[in-house]
N, C-alpha and C positions, 0 to 999 in steps of 0.2 A: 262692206256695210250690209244690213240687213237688206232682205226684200221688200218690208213695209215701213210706211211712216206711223210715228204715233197716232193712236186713236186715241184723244182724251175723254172722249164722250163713256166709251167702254174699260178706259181702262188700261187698253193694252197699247203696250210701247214697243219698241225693235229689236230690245240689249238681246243679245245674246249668250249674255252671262247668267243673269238671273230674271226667271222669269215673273209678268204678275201670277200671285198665289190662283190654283184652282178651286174650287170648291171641295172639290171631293177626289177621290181616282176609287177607277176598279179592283177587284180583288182575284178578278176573272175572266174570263176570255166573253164578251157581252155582242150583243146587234147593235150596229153603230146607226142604230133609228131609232125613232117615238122618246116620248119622256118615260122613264122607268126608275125604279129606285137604283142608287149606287153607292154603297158601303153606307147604306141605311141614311140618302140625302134622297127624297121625292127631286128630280128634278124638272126643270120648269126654266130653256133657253137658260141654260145654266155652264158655267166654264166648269169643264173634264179635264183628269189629267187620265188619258187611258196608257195602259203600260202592260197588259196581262196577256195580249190578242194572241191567238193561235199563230194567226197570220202577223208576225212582228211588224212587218213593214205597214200594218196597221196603226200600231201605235203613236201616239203624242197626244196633243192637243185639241178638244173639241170643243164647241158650241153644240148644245144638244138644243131640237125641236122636235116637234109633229112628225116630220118627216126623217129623212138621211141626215144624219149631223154632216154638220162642216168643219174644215178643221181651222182653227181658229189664225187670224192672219198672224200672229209672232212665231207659228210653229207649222208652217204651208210652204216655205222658201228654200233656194238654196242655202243663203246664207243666215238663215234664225236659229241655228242650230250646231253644236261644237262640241264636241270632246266636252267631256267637263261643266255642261250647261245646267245648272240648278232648276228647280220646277219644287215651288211650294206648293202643299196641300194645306187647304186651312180647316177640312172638318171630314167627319166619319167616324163610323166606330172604329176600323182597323187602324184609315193612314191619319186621322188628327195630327195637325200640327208637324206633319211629317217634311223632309227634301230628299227629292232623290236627284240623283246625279243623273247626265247622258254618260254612256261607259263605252261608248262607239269610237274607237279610234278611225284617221281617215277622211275624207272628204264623207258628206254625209247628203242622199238625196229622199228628201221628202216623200215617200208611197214608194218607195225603191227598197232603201237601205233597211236591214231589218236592225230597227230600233229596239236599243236595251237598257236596263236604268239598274242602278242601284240603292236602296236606300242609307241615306248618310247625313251628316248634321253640319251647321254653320254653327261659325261663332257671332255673338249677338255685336259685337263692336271690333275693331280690331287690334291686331298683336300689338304690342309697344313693346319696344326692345329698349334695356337702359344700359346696357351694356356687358352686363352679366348675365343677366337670365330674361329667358322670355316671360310676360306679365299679359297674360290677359285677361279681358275685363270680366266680361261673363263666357259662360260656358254653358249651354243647354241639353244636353244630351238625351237622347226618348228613351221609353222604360225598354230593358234589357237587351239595348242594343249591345254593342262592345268597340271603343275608338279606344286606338291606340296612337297618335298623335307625337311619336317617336321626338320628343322634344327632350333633350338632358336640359335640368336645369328648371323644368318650367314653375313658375310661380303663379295663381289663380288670385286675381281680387276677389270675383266673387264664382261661390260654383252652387250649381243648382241641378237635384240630381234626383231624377224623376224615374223611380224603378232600380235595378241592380247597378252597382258601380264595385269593380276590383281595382282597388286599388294595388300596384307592383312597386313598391318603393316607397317615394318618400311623397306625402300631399302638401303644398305648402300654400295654405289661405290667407288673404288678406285682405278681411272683410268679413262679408256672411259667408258660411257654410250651411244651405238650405235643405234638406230633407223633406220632399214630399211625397205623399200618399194620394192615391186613388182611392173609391169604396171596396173595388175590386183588388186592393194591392197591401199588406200590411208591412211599412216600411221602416227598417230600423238599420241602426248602426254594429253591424257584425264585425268584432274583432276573432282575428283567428288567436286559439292559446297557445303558449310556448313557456319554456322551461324558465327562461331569463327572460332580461329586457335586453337587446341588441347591440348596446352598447351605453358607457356612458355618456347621460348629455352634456351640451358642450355649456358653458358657464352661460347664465340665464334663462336654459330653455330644460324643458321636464318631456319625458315621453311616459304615454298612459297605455298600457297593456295588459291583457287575461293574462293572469298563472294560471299552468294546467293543474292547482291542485283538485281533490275531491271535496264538496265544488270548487270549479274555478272560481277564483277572487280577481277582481278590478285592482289593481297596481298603480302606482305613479312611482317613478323614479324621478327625484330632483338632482339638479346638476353638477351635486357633489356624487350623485351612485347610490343614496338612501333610498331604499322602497318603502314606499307606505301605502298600505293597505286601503281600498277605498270601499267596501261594500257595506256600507253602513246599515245592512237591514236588521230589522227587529221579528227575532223569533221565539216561542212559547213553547213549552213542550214536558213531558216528562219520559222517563227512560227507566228500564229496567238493573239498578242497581246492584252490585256484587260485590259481597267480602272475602277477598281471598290470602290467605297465608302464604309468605314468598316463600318459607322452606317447606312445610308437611302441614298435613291436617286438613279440615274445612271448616268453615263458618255457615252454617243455612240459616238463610231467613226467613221468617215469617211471609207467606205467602200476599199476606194481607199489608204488609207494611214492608213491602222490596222494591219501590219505586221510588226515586226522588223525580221532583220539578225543577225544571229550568228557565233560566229568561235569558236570551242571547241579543245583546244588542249591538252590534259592529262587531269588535273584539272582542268585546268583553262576555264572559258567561256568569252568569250567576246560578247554584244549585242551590236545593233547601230543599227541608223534609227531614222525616227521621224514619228509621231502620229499625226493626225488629230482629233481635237473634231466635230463634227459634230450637237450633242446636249446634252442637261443636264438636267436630274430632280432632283432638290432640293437636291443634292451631298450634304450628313455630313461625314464629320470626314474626319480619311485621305483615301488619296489615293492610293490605293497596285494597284504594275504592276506582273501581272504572268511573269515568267522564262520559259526558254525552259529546264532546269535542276536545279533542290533540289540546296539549297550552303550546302555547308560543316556544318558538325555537329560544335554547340556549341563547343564541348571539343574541335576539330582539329582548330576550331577558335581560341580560347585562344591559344592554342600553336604558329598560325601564326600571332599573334598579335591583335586579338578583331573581332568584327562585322565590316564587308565589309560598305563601304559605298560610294557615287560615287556624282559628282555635274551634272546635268542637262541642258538640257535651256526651255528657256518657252519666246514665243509669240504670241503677241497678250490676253496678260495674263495680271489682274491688282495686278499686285507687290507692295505689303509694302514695305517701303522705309528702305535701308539698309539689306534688305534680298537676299538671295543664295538660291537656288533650289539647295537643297540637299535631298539623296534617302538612304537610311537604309533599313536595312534586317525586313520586316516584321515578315515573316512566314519560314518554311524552301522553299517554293517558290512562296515567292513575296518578293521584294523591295516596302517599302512605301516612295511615293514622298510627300518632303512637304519646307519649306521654314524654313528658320532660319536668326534670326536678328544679322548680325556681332558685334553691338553695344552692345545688352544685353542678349544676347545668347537665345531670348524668339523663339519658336517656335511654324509655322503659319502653319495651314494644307492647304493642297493644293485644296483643293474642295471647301472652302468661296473665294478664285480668279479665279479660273478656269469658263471658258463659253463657248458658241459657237464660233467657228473659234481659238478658243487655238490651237497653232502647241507646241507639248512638242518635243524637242532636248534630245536622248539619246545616249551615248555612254559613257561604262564601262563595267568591268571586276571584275569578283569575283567568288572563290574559290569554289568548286563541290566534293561531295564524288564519284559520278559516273562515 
């Protein structure tokens, strides 16, 4: 049994397990006299947790005063103290809200044994096991600590995660998952990127991960193995435009009029504007306009209905009769413009009509992995 009895008046009880919270603790080897500040707490007959002392066997439990602190009776005996003994800190700028452990194996004698501590964390309630997996309720961990908690299996009701957490495997919440910040901490949820998703999920459940494309894009995989794309942002833009001939030749533009605009919203892109020809050398074959973004893969095409394709305009152009300026998916980023006979479906490439002073009319929309 301990040395002391309960003080109710102060506070302090006997366990040996877990001790009442301190106010504050040291960060430094300090005089174990007068009131002075300690991890920025004025004290004033105030409960120390000391732990930094040059002289270890200094360390534990104090009452500060005027004069020589004393050390307080749950932490003065032989037996207040054990392998394993918790000691809360309830304020400071360093140990806020902190526990450290005793790390002294051994019989342990008060002003003798050089006292050591570690710091380390409790869990706010306790484990419930249902017979598969362990379930605990909450989980508090301090900013950038690191516990590893070697549990297979475990299951979190609620987890609350104040500063850095790596996650190694699988997280399983049930309940809230809380993310908070400091003034001094900007806290967010970092996923690492990878090539694929991990596997596929099992029937009901989805796993949401970075592809490393350029940029990475936000995934969700549902639990048939379909990924879909989650980066819904909206961007403006225009881009430096090019006509260029697949077999020989060049097309140059008008300096003044070789830019189209874009709108990118999720997937989807949208271009518009029009193109000035300015000159031409002996343009064969057809004609590819660069994108300001990749379309969509082959396969996601099939799924949303085939190869993009978009109608044009063209003046100042000499048009076969019965033909449409129509644009098809070259390359994964070019559209190739060319002409098509509504009559007998023959197709014209757009570089045996195109010339100097050609203005080509774009605007259309088609599908983007990025």
């Amino acid at each position: 049994m301990a040395s002391v009895t309960t003080d109710r008046r102060r506070g302090v009880n006997a366990s040996a397990a877990i001790k009442v919270a301190c106010v504050c603790a040291t960060t430094a080897n300090i005089t174990l006299s007068g009131e002075q500040t300690i991890d920025g707490i004025a004290t004033d007959e105030t409960r120390v947790f000391v732990k930094d002392q040059t002289d270890t066997t200094e360390n534990g439990i104090y009452l500060t005063g005027d004069g020589a602190w004393t050390r307080e009776p749950d932490f003065d005996g032989q037996y207040d103290v054990n392998e394993g003994t918790l000691i809360p800190v309830s304020r400071g700028t360093a140990n806020s809200d902190t526990y450290w452990r005793v790390t002294n194996t051994g019989d342990i004698t008060i002003g003798t044994t050089n006292l050591t501590f570690s710091a380390t964390t409790v869990l706010s309630s306790a484990i419930l096991n249902d017979g598969s997996v362990t379930m605990i309720a909450n989980f508090v961990p301090n900013a950038h600590d690191t516990y590893d908690l070697g549990i297979t299996g475990t299951r979190w009701r609620n987890l609350f995660l104040e500063g850095d957490a790596d996650i190694d495997g699988t997280l399983n919440v049930e309940g809230a998952l809380t993310l908070q910040a400091t003034p001094t901490l900007n806290l967010g949820l970092v996923l690492d990127e990878t090539a694929d998703h991990s596997a596929s999920p099992t029937a009901g459940k989805g796993e949401i991960w970075v592809r490393n494309d350029s940029p990475n894009v936000v995934v969700f995989t549902d639990d048939g193995g379909t990924d879909h794309v989650l980066n819904l942002d909206y961007q403006t833009g225009t881009y430096a435009a090019t006509l260029t001939p697949a077999t020989s030749g060049s097309i140059t533009l008008d300096s003044a009029a070789d830019t189209l605009a874009y709108t990118k919203i999720g997937r989807v892109v949208h271009v518009y504007g029009q193109l000035n020809v300015s000159s031409i050398s002996s343009p064969v074959g057809g004609v590819a306009l660069n994108l300001p973004y990749n379309i969509a893969s082959l396969a996601e095409l099939a799924d949303e209905g085939g190869t993009p394709y978009a109608v044009y305009g063209l003046q100042n152009g000499a048009l076969p009769s019965n033909a449409l300026p129509v644009s098809r998916q070259g390359s994964a980023s070019t559209y190739i413009l060319e002409m098509r006979d509504m009559a007998t479906t023959t197709v014209y490439t757009l570089s045996t009509y195109i010339h100097a002073n050609t203005v080509v009319y774009l605007d259309f929309s088609y599908p983007t992995d990025a």
